[in-house]
MDTraj code that builds the backbone (N, CA, C; nanometers):
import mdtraj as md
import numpy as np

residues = "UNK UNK UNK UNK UNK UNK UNK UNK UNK UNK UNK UNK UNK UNK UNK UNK UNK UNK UNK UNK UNK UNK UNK UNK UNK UNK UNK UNK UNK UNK UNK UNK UNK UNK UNK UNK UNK UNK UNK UNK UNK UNK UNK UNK UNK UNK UNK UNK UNK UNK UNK UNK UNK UNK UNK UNK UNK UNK UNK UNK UNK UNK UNK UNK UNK UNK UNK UNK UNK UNK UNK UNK UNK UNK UNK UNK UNK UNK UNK UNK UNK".split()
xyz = np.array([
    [-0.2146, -1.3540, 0.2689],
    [-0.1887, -1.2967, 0.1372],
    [-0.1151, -1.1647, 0.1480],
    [-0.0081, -1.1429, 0.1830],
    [0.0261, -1.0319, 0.2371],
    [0.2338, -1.0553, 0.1240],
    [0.2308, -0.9829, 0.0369],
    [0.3599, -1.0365, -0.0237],
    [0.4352, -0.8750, -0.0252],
    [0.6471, -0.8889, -0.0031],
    [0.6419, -0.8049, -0.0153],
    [0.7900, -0.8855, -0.0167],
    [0.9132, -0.7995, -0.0811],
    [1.0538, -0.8820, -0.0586],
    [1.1431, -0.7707, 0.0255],
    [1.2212, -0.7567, 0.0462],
    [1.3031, -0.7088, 0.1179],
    [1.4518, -0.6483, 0.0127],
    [1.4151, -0.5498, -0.0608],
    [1.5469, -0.4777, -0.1542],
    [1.6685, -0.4571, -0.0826],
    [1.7951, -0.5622, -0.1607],
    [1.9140, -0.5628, -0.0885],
    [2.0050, -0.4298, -0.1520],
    [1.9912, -0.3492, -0.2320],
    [2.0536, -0.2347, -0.2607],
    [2.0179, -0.1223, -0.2400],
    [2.1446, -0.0582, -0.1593],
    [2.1047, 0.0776, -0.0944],
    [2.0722, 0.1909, -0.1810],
    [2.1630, 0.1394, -0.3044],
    [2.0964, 0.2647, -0.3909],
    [1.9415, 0.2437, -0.4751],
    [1.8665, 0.1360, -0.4408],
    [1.7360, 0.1139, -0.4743],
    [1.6456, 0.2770, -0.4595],
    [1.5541, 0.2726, -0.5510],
    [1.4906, 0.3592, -0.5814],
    [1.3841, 0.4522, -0.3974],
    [1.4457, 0.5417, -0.4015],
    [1.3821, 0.5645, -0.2510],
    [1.4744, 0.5382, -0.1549],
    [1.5622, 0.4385, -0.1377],
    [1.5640, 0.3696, -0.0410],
    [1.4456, 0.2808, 0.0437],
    [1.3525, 0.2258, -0.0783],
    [1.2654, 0.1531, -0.0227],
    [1.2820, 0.0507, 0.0312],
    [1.2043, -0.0121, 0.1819],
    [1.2332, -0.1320, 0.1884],
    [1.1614, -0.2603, 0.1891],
    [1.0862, -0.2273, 0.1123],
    [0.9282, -0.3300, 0.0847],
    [0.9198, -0.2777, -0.0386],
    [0.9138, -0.3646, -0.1108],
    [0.8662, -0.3522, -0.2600],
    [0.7346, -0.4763, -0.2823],
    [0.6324, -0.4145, -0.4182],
    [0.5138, -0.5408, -0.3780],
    [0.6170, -0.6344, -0.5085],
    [0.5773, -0.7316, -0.4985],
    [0.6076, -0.8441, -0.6256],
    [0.5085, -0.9384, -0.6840],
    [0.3821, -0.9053, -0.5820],
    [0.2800, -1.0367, -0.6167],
    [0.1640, -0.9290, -0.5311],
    [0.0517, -0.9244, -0.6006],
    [-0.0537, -0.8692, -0.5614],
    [-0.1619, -0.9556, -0.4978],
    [-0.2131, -0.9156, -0.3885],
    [-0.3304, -1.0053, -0.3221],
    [-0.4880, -0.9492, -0.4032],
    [-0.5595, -1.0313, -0.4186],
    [-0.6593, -1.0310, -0.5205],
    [-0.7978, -1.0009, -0.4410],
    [-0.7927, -1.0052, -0.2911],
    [-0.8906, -1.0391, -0.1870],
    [-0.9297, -0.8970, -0.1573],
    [-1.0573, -0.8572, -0.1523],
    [-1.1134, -0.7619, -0.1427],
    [-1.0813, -0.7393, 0.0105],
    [-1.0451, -0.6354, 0.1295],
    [-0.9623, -0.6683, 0.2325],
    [-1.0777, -0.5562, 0.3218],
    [-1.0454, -0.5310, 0.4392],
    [-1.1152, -0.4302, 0.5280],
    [-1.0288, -0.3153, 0.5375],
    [-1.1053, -0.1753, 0.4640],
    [-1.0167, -0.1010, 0.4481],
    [-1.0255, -0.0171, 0.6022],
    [-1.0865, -0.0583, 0.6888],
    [-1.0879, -0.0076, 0.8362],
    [-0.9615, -0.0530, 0.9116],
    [-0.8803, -0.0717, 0.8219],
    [-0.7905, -0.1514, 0.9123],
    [-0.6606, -0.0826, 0.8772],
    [-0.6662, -0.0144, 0.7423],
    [-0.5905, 0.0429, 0.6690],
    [-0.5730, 0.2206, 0.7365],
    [-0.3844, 0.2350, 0.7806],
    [-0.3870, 0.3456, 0.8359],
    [-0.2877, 0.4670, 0.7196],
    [-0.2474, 0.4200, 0.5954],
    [-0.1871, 0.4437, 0.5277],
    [-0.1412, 0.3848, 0.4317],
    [-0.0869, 0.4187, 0.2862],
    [-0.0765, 0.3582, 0.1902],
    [0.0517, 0.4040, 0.0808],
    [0.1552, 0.3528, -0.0189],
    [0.2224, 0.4114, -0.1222],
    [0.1964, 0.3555, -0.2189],
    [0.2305, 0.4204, -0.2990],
    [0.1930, 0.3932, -0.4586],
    [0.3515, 0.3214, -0.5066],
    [0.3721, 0.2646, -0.5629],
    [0.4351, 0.2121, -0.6256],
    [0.4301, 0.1405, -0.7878],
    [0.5575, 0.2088, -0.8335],
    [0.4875, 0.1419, -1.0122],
    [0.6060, 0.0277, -1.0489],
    [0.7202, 0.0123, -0.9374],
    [0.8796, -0.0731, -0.9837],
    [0.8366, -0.1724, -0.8369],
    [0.8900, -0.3307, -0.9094],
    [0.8562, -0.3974, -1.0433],
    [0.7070, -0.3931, -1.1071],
    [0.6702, -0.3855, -1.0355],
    [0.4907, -0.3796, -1.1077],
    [0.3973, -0.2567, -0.9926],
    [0.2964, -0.2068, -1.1373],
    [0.2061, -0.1223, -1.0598],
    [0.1098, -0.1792, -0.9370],
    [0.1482, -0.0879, -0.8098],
    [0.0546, -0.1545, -0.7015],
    [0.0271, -0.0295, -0.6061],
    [-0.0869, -0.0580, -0.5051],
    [-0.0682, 0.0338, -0.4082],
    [-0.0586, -0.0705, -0.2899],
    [0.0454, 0.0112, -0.1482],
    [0.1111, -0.1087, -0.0921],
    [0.0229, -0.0219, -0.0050],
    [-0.0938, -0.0817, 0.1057],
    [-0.1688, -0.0580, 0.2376],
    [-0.0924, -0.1106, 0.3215],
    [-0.0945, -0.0060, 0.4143],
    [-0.0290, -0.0410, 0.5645],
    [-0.1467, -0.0478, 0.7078],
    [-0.1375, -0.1558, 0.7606],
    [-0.2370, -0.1431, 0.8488],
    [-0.1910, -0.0462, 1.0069],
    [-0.2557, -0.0144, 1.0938],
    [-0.2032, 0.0378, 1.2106],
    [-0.0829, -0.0873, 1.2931],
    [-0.1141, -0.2358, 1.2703],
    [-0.0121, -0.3132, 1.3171],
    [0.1484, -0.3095, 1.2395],
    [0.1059, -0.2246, 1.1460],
    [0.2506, -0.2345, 1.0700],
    [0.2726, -0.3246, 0.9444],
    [0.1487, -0.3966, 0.9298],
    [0.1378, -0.5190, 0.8726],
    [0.1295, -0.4112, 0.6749],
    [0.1930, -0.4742, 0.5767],
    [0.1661, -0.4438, 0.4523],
    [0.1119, -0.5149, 0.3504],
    [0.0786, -0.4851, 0.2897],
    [-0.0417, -0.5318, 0.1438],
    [-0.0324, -0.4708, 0.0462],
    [-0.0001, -0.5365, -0.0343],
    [0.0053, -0.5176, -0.1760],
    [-0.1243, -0.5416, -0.2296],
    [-0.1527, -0.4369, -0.3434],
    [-0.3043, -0.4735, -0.4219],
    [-0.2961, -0.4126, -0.5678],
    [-0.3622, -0.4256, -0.6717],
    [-0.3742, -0.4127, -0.7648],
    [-0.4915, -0.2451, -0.7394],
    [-0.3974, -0.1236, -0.7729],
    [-0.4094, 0.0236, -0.8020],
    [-0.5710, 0.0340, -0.8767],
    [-0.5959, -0.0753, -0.9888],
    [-0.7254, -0.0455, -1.0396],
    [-0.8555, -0.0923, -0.9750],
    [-0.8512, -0.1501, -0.8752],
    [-1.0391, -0.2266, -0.8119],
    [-1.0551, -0.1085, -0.7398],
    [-1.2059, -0.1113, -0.7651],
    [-1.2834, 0.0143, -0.7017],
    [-1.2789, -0.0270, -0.5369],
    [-1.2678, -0.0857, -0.5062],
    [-1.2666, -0.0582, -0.3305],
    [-1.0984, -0.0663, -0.2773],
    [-1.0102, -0.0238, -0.3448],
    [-0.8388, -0.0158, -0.3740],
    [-0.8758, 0.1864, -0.3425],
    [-0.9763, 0.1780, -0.4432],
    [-0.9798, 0.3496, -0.4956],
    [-1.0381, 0.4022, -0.3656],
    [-1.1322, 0.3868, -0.3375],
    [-1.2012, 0.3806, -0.2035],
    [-1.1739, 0.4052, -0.0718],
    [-1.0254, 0.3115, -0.0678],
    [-0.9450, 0.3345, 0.0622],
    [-0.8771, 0.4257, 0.0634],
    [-0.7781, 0.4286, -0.0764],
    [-0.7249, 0.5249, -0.0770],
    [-0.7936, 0.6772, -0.0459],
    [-0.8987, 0.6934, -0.1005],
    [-1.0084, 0.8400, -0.0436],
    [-0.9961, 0.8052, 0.0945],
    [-0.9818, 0.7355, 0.1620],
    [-1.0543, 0.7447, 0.2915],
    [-0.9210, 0.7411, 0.3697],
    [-0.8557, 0.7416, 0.3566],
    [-0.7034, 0.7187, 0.3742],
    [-0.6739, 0.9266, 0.3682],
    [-0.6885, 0.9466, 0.2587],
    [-0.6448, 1.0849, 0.2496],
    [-0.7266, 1.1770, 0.3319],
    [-0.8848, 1.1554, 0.3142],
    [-0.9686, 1.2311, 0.4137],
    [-0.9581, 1.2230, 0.5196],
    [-0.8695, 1.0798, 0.5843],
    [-0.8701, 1.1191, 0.7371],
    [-0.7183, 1.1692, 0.7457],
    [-0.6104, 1.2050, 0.6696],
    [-0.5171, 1.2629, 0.6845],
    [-0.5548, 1.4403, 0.6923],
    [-0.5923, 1.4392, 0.6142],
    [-0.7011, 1.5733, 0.5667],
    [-0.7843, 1.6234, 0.7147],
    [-0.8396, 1.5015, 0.7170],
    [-0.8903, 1.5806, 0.8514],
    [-0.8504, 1.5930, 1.0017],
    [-0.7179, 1.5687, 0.9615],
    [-0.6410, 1.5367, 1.1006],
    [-0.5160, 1.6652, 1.0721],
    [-0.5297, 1.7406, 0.9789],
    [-0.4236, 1.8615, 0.9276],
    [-0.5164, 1.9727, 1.0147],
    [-0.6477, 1.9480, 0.9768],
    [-0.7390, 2.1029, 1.0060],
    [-0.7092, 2.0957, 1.1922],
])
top = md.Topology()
chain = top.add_chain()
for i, resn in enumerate(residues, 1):
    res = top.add_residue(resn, chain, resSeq=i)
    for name in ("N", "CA", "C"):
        top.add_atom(name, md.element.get_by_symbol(name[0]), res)
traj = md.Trajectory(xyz[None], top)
């Protein structure tokens, strides 16, 4: 469950090159998760990146979406100090 397309225009927003298009619905292991972007074009999502490189798209509102994201920032957070 892992969806993401590949934007063929350079002047695309960012220069992103993963955009989500289809959200995975599956509650996932956020231990696996080493980073994340927000994205709201074409649809609102937050895209998780695992340490393999691997990406995921998910729907921004489920409480364990919210979750990672905290835990995501606290260990950025605690890797600044």
């Amino acid at each position: 469950f892992i969806y993401f397309s590949l934007l063929g225009s350079a002047s695309s927003q960012a220069m992103r090159k993963f955009s989500c298009v289809k959200l995975s619905t599956k509650q996932l292991n956020i231990r696996n998760f080493v980073n994340y972007e927000k994205q709201q074009v074409p649809i609102d999502a937050i895209m998780f990146i695992t340490a393999g490189g691997i990406r995921i798209c998910v729907s921004p509102n489920q409480k364990w979406v919210q979750a990672a994201i905290k835990r995501i920032d606290e260990s950025r957070a605690a890797k600044r100090k």
